[in-house]
Each structure stands twice: as structure tokens, then as C-alpha cells.
N, C-alpha and C positions, 0 to 999 in steps of 0.2 A: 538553467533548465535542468528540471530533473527529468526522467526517465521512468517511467510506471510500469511493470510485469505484471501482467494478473495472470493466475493457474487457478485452473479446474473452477470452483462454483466462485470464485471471487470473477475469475473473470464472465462468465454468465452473468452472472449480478452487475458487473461493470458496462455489460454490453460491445468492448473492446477487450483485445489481446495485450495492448501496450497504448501507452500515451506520452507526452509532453508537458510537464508541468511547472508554472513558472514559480519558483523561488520559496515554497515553504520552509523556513529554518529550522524547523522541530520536527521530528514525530510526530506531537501531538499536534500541530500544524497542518502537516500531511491529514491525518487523519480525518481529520475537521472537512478541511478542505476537498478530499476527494468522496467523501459523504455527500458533501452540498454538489460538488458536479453530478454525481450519479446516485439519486433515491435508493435503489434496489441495492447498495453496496449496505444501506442503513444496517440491514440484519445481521449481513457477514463481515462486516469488516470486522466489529467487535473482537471475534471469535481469530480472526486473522494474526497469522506471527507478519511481519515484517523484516526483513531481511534487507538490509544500507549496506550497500559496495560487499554485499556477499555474508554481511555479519549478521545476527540476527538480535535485533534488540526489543525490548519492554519499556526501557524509559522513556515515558513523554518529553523528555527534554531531553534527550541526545539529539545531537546535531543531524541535519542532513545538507551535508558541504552541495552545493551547483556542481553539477557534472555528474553524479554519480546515479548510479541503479538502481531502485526500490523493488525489490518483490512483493508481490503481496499472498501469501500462502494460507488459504485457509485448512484448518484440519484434515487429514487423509485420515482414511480409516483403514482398517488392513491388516495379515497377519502375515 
């Protein structure tokens, strides 16, 4: 099981604060995946950094090991 955070419009878009999610191996796994569970995530996920056990990655194909935290952080804006 993973672990799903959503902050600020990702989690609006998600409809939830956090979730449980079984067994995506990849980033781009994740991605795909939490698209198809929640429509509204379609427009911001894109735009979203992801952040695995605290680190924050880009590549589709980094791993996301069972057990650990996904954030999902869309853009802040702000000076």
C-alpha cells in the first residue's frame, strides 16, 4: 500500500485529503492510476511535482517502493 497526500488544489481536484493506494511501481504508474480514480485530478495532476518518501522526482520510471508517502504538490504561487 501506498499512502497518497494531496495539498491545496490537488487535493480540491482529488476530492480527499489522503488515501490508500494499492501497489503502483512507477511514477508514471501512480499517475495514470490516480487520474483514472479521480477525473478532476485530470487538469492538475499534470502541472503537479510529486514528492516519494519526501524526495521529489520527475522520472516516470522511478520506483515507488510499498510503504512509503506520495505527496502530491501542485504549484504555489507567491512571493
Amino acid at each position: 500500500m501506498i499512502t497518497v497526500r494531496y495539498f491545496a488544489g490537488a487535493r480540491e481536484a482529488a476530492g480527499l485529503p489522503t488515501e490508500q493506494v494499492d501497489g503502483p511501481t512507477s511514477v508514471a504508474a501512480l499517475r495514470t492510476a490516480l487520474a483514472g480514480a479521480h477525473p478532476g485530478l485530470g487538469d492538475v495532476l499534470p502541472r503537479c511535482a510529486l514528492l516519494v518518501a519526501g524526495a521529489r522526482t520527475t522520472d516516470g520510471a522511478a520506483p515507488v517502493p510499498d510503504g512509503v508517502t506520495v505527496d502530491v504538490l501542485p504549484p504555489f504561487a507567491g512571493g
